[in-house]
DRENDO-1510 file (C-alpha; in Angstrom, 1 decimal, always signed):
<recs>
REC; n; res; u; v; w
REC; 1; UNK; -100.2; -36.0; -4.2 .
REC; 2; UNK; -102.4; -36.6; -7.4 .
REC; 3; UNK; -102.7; -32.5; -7.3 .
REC; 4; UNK; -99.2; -32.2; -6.7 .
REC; 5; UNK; -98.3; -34.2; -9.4 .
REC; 6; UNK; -100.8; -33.0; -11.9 .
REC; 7; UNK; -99.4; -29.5; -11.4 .
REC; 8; UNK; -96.0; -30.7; -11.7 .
REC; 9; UNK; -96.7; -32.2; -15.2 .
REC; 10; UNK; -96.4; -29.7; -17.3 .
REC; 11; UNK; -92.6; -29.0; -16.2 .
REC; 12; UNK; -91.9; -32.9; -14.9 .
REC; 13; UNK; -93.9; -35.0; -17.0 .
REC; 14; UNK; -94.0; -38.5; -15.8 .
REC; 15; UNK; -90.7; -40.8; -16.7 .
REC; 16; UNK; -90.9; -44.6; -17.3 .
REC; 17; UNK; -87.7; -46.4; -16.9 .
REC; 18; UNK; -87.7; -49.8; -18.7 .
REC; 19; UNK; -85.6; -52.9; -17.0 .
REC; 20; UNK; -86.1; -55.3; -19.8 .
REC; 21; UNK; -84.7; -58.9; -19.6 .
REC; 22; UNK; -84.9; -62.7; -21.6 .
REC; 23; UNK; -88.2; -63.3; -20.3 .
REC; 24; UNK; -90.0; -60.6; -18.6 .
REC; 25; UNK; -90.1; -56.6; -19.1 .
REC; 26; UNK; -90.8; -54.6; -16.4 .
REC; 27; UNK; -90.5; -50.5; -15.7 .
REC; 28; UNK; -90.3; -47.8; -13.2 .
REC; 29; UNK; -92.3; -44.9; -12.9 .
REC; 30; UNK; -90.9; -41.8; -12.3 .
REC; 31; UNK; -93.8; -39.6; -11.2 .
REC; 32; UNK; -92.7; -35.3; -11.1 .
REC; 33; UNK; -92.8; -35.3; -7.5 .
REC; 34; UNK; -90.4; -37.9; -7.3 .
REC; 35; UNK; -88.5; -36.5; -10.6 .
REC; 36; UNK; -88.8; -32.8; -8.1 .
REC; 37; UNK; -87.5; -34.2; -5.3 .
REC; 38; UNK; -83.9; -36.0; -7.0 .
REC; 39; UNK; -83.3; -33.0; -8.5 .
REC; 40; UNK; -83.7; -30.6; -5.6 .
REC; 41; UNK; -81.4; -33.6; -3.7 .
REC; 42; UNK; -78.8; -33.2; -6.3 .
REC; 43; UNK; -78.9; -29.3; -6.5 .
REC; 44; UNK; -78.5; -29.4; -2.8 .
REC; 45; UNK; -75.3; -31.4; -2.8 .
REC; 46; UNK; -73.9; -29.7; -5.6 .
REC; 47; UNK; -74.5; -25.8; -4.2 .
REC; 48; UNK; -73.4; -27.7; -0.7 .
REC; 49; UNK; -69.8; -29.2; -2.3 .
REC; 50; UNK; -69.3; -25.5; -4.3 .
REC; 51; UNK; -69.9; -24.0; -0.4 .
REC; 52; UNK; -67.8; -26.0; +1.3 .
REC; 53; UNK; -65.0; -25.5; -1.6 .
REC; 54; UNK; -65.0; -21.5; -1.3 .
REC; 55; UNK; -64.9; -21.6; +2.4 .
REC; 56; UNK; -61.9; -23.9; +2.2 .
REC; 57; UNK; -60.7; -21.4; -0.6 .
REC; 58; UNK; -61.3; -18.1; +1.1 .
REC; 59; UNK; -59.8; -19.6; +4.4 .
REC; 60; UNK; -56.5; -20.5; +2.9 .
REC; 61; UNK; -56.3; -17.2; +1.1 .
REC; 62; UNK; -57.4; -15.1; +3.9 .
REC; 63; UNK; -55.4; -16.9; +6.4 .
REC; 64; UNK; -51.8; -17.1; +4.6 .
REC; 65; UNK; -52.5; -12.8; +3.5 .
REC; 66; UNK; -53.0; -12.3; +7.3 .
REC; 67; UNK; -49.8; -14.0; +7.8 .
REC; 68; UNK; -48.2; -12.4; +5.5 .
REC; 69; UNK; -49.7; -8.8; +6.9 .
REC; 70; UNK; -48.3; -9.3; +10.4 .
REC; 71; UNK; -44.9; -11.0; +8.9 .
REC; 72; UNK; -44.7; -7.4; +7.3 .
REC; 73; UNK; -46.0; -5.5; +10.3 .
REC; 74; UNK; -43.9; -7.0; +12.5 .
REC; 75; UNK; -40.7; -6.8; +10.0 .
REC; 76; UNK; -41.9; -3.2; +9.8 .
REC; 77; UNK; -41.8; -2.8; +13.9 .
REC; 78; UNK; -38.4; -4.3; +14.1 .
REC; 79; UNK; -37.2; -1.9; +11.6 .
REC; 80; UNK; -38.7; +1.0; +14.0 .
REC; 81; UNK; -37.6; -0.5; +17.1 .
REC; 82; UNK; -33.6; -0.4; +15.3 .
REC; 83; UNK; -34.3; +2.8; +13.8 .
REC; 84; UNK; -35.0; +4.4; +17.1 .
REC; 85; UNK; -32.1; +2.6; +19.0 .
REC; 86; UNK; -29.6; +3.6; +16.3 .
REC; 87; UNK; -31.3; +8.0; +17.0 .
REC; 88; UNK; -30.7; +6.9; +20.8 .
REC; 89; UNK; -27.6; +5.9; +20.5 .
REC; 90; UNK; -26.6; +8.9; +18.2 .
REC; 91; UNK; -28.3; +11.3; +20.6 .
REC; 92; UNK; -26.4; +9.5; +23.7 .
REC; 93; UNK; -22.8; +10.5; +21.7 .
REC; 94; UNK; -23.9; +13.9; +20.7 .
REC; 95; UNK; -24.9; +14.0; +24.1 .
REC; 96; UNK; -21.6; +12.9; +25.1 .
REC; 97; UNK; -19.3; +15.1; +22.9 .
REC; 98; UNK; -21.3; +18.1; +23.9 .
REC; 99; UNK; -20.6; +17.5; +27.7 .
REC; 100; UNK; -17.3; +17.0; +26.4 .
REC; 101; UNK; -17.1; +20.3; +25.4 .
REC; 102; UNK; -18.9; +21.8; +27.9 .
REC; 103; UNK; -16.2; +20.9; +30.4 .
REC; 104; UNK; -13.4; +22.3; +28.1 .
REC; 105; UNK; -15.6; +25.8; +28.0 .
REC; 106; UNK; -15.9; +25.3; +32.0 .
REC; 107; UNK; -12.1; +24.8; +32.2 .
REC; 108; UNK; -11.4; +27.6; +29.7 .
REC; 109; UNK; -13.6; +29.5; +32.5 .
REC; 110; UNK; -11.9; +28.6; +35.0 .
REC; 111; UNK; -8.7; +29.3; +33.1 .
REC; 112; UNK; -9.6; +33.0; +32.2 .
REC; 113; UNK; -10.6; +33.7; +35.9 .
REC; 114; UNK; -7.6; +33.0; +37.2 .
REC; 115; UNK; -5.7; +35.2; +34.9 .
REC; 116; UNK; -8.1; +37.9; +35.4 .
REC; 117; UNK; -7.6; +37.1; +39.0 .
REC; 118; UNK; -4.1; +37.1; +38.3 .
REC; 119; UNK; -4.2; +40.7; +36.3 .
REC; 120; UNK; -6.8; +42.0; +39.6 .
REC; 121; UNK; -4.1; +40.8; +41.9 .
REC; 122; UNK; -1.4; +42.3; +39.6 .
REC; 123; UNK; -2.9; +45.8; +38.9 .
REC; 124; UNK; -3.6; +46.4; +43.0 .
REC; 125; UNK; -0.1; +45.2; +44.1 .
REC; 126; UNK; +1.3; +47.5; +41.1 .
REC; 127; UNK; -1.4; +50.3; +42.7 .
REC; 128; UNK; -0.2; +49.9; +46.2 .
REC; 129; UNK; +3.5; +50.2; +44.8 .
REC; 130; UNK; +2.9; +53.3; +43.0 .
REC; 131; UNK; +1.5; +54.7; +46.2 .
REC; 132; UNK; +4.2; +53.6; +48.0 .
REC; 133; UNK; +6.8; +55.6; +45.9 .
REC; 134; UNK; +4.3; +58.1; +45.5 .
REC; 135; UNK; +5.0; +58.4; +49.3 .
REC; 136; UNK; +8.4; +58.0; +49.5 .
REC; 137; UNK; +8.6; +61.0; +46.5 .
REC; 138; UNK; +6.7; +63.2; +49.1 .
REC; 139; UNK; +8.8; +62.2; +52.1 .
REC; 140; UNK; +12.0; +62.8; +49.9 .
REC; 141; UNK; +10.7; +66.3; +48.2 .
REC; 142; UNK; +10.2; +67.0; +52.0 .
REC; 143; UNK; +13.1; +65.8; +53.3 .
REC; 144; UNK; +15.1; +68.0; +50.3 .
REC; 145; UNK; +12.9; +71.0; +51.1 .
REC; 146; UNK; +13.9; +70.7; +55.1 .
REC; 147; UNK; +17.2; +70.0; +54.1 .
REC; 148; UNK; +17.7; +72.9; +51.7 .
REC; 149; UNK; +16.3; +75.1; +54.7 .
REC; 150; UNK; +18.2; +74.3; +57.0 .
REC; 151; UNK; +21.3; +74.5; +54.7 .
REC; 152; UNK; +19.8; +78.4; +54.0 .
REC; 153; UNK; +19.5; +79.0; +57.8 .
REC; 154; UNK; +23.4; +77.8; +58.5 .
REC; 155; UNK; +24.7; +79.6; +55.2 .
REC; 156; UNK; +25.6; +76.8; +53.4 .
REC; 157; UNK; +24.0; +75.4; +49.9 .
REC; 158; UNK; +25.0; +71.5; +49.0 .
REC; 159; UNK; +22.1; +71.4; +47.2 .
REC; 160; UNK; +22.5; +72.6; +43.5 .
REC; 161; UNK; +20.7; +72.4; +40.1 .
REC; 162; UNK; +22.4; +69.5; +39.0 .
REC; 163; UNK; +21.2; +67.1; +41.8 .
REC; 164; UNK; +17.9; +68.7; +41.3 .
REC; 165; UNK; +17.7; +68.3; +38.2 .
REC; 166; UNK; +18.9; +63.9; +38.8 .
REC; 167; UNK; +16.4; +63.9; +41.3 .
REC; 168; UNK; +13.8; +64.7; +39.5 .
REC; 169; UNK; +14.4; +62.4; +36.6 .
REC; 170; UNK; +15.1; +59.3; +38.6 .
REC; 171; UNK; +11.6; +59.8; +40.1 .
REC; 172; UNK; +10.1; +60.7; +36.3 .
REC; 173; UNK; +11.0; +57.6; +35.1 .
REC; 174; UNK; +10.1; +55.2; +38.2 .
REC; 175; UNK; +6.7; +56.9; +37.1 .
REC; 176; UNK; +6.8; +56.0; +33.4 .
REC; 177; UNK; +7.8; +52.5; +34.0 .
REC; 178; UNK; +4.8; +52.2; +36.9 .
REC; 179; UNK; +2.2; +53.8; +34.6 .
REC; 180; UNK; +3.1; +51.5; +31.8 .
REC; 181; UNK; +3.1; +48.8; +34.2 .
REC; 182; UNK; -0.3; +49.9; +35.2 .
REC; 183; UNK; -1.7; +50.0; +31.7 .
REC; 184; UNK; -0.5; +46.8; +30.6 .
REC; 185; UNK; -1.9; +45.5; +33.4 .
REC; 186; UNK; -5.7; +47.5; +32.9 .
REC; 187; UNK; -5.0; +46.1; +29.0 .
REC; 188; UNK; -4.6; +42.2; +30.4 .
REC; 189; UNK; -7.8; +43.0; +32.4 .
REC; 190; UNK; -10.3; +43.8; +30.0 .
REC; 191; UNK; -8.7; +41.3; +27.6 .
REC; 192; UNK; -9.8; +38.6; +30.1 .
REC; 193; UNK; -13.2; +40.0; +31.4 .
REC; 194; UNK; -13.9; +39.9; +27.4 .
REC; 195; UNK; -12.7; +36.3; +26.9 .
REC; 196; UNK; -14.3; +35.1; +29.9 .
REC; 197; UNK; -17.7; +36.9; +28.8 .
REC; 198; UNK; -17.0; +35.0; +25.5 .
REC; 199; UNK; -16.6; +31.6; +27.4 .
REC; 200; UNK; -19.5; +32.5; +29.4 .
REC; 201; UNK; -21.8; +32.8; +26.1 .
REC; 202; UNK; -20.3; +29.7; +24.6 .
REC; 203; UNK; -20.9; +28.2; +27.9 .
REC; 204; UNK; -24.6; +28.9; +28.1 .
REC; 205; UNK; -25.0; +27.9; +23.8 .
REC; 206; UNK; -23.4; +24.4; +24.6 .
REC; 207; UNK; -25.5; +23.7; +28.1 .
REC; 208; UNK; -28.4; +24.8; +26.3 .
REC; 209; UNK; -27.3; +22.3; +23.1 .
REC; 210; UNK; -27.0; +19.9; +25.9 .
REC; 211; UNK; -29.9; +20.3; +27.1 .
REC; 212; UNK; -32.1; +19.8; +23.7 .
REC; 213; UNK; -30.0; +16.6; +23.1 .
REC; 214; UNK; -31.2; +15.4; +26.7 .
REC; 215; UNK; -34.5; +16.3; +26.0 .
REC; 216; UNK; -34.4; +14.2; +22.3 .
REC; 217; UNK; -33.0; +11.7; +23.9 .
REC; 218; UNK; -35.8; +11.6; +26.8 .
REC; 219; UNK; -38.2; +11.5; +24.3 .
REC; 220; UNK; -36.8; +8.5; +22.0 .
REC; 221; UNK; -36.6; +6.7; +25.4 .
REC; 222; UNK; -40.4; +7.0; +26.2 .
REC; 223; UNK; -41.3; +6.0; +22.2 .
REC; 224; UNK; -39.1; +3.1; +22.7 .
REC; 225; UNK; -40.5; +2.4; +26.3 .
REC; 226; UNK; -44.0; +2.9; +25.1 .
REC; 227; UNK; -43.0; +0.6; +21.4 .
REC; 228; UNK; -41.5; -2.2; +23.7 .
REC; 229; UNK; -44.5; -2.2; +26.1 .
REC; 230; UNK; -47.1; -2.5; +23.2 .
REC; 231; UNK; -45.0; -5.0; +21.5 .
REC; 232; UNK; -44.9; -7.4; +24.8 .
REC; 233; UNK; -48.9; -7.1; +25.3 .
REC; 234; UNK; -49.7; -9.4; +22.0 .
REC; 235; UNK; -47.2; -12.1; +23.7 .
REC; 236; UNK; -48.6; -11.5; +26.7 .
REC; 237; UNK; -51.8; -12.3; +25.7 .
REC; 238; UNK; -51.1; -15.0; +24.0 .
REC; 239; UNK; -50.5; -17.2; +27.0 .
REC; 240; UNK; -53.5; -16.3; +28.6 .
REC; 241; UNK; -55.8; -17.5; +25.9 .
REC; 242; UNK; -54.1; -20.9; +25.5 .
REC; 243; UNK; -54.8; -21.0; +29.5 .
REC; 244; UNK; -51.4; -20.6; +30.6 .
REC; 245; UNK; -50.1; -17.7; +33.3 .
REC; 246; UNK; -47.6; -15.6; +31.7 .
REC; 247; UNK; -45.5; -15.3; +34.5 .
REC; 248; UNK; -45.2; -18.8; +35.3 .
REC; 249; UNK; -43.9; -19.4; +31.7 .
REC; 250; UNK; -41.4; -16.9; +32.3 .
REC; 251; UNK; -40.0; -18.0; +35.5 .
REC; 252; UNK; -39.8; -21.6; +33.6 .
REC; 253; UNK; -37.7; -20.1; +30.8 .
REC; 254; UNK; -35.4; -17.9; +32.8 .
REC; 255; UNK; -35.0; -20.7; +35.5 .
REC; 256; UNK; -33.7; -22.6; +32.0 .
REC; 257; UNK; -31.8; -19.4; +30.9 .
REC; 258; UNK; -30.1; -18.6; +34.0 .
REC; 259; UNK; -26.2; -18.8; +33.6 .
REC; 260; UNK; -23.8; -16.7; +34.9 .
REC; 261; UNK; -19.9; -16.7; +35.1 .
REC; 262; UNK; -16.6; -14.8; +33.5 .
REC; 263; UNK; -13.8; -12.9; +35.7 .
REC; 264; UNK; -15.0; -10.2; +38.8 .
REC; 265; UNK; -13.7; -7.3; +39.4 .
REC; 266; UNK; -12.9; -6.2; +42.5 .
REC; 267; UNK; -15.8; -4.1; +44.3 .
REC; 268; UNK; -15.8; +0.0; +43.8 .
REC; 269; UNK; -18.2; +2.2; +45.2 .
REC; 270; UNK; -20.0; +4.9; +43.2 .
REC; 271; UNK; -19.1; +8.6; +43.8 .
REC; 272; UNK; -22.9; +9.5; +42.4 .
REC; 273; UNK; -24.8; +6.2; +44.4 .
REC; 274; UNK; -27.6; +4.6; +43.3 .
REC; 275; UNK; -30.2; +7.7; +44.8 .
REC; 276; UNK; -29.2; +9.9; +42.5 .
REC; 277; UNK; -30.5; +7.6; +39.1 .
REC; 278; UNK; -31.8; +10.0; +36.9 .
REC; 279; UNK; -35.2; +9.7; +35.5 .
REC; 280; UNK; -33.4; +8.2; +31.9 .
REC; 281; UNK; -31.6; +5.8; +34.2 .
REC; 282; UNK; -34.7; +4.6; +35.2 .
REC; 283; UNK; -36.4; +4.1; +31.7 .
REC; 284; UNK; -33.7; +2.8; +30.3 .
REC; 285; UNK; -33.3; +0.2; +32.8 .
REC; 286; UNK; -37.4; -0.5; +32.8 .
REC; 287; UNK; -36.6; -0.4; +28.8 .
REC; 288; UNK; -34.3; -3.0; +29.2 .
REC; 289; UNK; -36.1; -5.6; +31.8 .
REC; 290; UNK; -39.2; -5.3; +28.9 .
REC; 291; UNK; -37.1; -6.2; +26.4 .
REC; 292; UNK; -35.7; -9.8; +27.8 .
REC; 293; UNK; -39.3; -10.0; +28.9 .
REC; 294; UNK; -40.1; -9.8; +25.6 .
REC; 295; UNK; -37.3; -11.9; +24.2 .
REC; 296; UNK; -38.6; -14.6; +26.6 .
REC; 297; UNK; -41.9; -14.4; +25.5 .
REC; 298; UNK; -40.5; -15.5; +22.5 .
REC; 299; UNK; -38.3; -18.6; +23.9 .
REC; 300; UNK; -41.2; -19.8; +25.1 .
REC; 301; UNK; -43.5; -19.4; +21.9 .
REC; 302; UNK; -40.8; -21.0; +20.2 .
REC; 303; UNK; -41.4; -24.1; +22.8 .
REC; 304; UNK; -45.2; -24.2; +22.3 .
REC; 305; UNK; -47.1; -26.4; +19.5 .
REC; 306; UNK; -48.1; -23.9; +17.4 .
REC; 307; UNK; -48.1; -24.7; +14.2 .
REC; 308; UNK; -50.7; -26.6; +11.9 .
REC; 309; UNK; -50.8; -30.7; +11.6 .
REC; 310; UNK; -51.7; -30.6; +7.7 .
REC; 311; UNK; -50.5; -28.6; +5.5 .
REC; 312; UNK; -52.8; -29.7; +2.6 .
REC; 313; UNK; -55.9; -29.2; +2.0 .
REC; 314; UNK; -58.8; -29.9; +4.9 .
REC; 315; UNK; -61.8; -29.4; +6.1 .
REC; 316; UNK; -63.2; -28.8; +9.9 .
REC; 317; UNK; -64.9; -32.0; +10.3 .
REC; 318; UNK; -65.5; -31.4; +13.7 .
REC; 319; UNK; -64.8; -28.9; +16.7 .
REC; 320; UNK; -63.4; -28.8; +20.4 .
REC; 321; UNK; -66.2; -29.2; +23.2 .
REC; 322; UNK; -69.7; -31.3; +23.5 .
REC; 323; UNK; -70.2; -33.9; +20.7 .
REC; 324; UNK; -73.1; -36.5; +20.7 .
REC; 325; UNK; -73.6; -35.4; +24.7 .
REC; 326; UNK; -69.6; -36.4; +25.6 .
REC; 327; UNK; -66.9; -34.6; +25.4 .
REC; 328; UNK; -64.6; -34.1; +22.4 .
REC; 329; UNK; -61.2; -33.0; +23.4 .
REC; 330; UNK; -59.4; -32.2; +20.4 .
REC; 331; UNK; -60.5; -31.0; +16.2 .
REC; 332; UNK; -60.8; -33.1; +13.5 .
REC; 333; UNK; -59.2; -32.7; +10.2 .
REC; 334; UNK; -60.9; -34.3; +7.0 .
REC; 335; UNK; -59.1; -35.0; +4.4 .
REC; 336; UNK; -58.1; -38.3; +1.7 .
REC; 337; UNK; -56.2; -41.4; +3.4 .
REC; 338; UNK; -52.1; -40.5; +3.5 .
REC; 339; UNK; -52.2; -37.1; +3.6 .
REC; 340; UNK; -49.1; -35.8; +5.9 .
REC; 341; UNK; -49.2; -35.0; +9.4 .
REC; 342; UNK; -46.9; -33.1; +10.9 .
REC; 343; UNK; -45.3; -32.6; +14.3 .
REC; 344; UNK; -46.3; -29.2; +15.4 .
REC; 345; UNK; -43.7; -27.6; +17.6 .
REC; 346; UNK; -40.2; -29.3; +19.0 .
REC; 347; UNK; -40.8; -32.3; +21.2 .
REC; 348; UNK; -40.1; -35.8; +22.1 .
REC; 349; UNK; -42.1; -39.1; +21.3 .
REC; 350; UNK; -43.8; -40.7; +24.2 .
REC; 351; UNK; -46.2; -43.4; +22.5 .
REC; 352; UNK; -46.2; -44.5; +18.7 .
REC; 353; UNK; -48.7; -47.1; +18.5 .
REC; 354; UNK; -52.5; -48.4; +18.5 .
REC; 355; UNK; -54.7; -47.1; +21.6 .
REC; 356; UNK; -58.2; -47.6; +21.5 .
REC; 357; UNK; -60.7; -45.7; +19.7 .
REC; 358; UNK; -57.5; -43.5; +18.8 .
REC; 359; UNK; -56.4; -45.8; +16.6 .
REC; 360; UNK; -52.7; -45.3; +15.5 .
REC; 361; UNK; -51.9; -42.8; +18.0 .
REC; 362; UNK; -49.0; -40.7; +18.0 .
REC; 363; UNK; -48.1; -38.5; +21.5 .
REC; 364; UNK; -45.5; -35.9; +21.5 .
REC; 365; UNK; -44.2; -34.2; +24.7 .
REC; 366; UNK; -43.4; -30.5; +24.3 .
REC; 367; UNK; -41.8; -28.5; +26.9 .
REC; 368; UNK; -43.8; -26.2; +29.3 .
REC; 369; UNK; -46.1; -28.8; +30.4 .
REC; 370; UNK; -47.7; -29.2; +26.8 .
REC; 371; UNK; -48.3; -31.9; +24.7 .
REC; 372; UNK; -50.0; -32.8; +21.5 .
REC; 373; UNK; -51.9; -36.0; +20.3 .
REC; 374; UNK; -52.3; -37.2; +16.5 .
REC; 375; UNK; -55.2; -39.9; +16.2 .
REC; 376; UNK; -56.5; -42.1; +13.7 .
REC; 377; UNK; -53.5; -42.9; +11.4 .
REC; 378; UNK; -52.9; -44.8; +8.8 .
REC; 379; UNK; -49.5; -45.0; +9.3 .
REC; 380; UNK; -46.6; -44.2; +11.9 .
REC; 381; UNK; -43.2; -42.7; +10.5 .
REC; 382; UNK; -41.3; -42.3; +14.3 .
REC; 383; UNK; -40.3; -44.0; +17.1 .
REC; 384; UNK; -40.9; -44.0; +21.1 .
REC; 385; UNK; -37.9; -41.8; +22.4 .
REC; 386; UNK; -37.1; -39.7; +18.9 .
REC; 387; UNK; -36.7; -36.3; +19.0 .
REC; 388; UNK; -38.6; -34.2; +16.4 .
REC; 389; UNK; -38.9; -30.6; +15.1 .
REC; 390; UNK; -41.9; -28.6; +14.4 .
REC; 391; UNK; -42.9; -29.0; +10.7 .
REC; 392; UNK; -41.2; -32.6; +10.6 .
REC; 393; UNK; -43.4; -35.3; +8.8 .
REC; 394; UNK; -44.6; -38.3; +11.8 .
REC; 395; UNK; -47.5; -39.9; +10.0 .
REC; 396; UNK; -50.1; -40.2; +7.6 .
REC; 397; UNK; -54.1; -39.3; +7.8 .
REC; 398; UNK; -56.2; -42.8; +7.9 .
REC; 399; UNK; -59.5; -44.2; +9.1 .
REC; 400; UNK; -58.6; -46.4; +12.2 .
REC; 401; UNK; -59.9; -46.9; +15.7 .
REC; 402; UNK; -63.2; -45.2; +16.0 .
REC; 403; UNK; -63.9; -43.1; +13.3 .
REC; 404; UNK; -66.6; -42.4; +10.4 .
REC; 405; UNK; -63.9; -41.6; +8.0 .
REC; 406; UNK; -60.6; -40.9; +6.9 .
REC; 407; UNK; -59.3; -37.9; +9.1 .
REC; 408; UNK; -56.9; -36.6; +11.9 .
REC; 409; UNK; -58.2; -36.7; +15.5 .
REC; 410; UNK; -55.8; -33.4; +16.8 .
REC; 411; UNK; -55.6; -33.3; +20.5 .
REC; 412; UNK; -53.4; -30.3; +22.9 .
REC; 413; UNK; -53.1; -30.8; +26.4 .
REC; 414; UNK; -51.6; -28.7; +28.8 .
REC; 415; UNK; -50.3; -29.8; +32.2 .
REC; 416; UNK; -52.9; -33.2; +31.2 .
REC; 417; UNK; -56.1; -30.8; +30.8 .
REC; 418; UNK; -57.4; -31.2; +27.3 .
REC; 419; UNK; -57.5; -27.7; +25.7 .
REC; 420; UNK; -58.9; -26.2; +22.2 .
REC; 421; UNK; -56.2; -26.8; +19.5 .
REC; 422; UNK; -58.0; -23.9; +17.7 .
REC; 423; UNK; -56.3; -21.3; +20.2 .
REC; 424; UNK; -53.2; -22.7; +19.6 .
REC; 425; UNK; -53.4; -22.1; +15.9 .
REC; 426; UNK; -55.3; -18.8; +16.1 .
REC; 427; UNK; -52.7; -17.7; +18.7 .
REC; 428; UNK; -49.8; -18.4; +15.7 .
REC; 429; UNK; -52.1; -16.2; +13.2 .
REC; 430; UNK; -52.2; -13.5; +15.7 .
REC; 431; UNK; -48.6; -13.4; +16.6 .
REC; 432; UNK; -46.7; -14.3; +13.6 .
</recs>
């Protein structure tokens, strides 16, 4: 030490501090090692209070950006999610109109082969008539050739010019009129095969717009399918790191959320049946049992303690687990005597009072087999019985029951098993 403090003189030489009174005057000596050892003590607190400060600092920036970031993100998914329903749902009527005209084309089809049935029938009944008086002419030309024969053979002669001459005209024009008959009828024909080859084309353009819209649509299903499905996992999970089973919590909510009622209809039967659901059918109705899984996932984190106790400014005094070889089943909060506590999800009151080493303990019963203890208070603002809301003030930070200092003893239990409060809160960053 005499070494030491020889060394040390040069930079710490030795101190006397005088404590002089009526009678007597006496004196300390500060030698450097002592002089050394103060002022690496009070370097040591100072560097550890400017630590402790930045680390309070950085956490409150870092953890309110984060927020912010998934506020934003998740603003920005929502926007995505509507933005793809809204280019569903104007698929689904384009969809619609052009199956709406797709039966007007097949009826126009259908139209155009009947009337070139029609004309086909027409043109071979006006065909079998012209053979028929084709005939007849011959059997009459016949007849008249017999006839004027036989007239020749008996000496007689009825048969003149003049009724020649009528008998060929009558059968000149039943010709004209059957050939323009005929003509008009080959005109109507290929009038119709070209508007039905016309309605066939146009046909084939809207099944084939049909089809592209189906397609578009079948892909906006899957995005929205495969948007839904990521969405849900973050809820999903989480439940399973507060310790809870997911689908226990959501056959809690919908047994809560079950009603059912308004006028029925009487009972029809489908034409199409329920085996012949196409593959959209299918995805939209999977789309749709994801999204109230999803909306229930959010009834539910809406009914768990999630938020933060203090809203001011604290310190981590101590975690959840093994302290001093027992357990410690909650976080503690440091901060100055009075600062607010606050409820942190919906709930009801079960104990307001002193309890042990709690001190002034407040207990609140959530639903969903949670609930949330506040120790150490220095004062109680509710009642036995009250309902509160998350965020409401209940108390104020103190030093009582068995405690070291003025701070919050923050205690989550689910179904009575003491869990870590920390994933409760780190839950809330990562959803919200």
């Amino acid at each position: 030490m005499n070494r030491l403090n020889a060394s040390l003189e040069n930079w710490l030489p030795e101190q006397r501090l005088f404590l002089r009174s009526d009678s007597t005057t006496r004196f300390i000596r500060l030698r450097p090692v002592t002089q050394l050892v103060a002022i690496g003590g009070i370097t040591l607190a100072f560097s550890w209070t400017m630590v402790a400060s930045s680390i309070l600092v950085i956490d409150a920036v870092s953890s309110g950006s984060t927020r912010d970031q998934t506020m934003r993100s998740q603003a920005a998914f929502e926007a995505r999610l509507d933005q793809l329903s809204a280019e569903r749902d104007a698929r689904a009527a384009e969809a619609v109109a052009a199956q709406n005209r797709f039966t007007i084309a097949l009826d126009q089809v259908s139209k155009m082969q009947s009337q070139l049935l029609a004309s086909e029938e027409r043109r071979r009944e006006l065909e079998t008539g012209l053979g028929v008086v084709q005939s007849t002419l011959r059997n009459a030309i016949a007849e008249r050739d017999s006839a004027k024969v036989a007239a020749q053979h008996n000496g007689t002669d009825d048969f003149g010019p003049l009724a020649d001459g009528n008998l060929n005209e009558e059968f000149s024009v039943a010709l004209d009129i059957l050939s323009g008959e005929l003509k008009q009828a080959a005109t109507q024909r290929s009038e119709a095969v070209e508007e039905a080859e016309r309605s066939r084309i146009a046909m084939e353009q809207l099944q084939q717009e049909r089809d592209e819209i189906i397609a578009r649509n079948d892909e906006i299903l899957s995005e929205v399918e495969s948007a839904v499905a990521f969405s849900t996992k973050p809820l999903d999970d989480v439940f399973r790191s507060v310790g809870m089973n997911p689908d226990q919590v959501l056959q809690t909510i919908r047994s809560g959320y079950s009603g059912q009622g308004g006028p029925l209809t009487p009972l029809s039967r489908s034409s199409r049946g329920d085996a012949s659901l196409s593959e959209r059918d299918v995805k939209a109705r999977q789309i749709m049992v994801t999204l109230d899984q999803m909306n229930t996932y959010r009834i539910a984190i809406e009914k768990l303690p999630l938020a933060m106790p203090v809203k001011n400014s604290f310190r981590y005094s101590s975690g959840f687990g093994r302290r001093w070889g027992r357990a410690h089943e909650g976080v503690d909060m440091a901060a100055p005597v009075g600062t607010p506590i606050h409820a942190t999800g919906d709930g009801v009151i079960t104990f307001a009072g002193r309890q042990g080493a709690y001190g002034n303990l407040i207990k609140i019963e959530h639903e969903l087999g949670t609930e949330t203890r506040y120790a150490h208070l220095s004062r109680i603002r509710v009642k036995v019985g009250q309902r509160v809301s998350q965020g409401e003030l209940i108390g104020d930070m103190g030093n009582t029951g068995r405690s070291t200092g003025p701070h919050l003893h923050y205690e989550v239990r689910v179904n009575g098993r003491a869990v870590d409060p920390m994933s409760f809160i780190k839950a809330a960053e990562n959803v919200f």
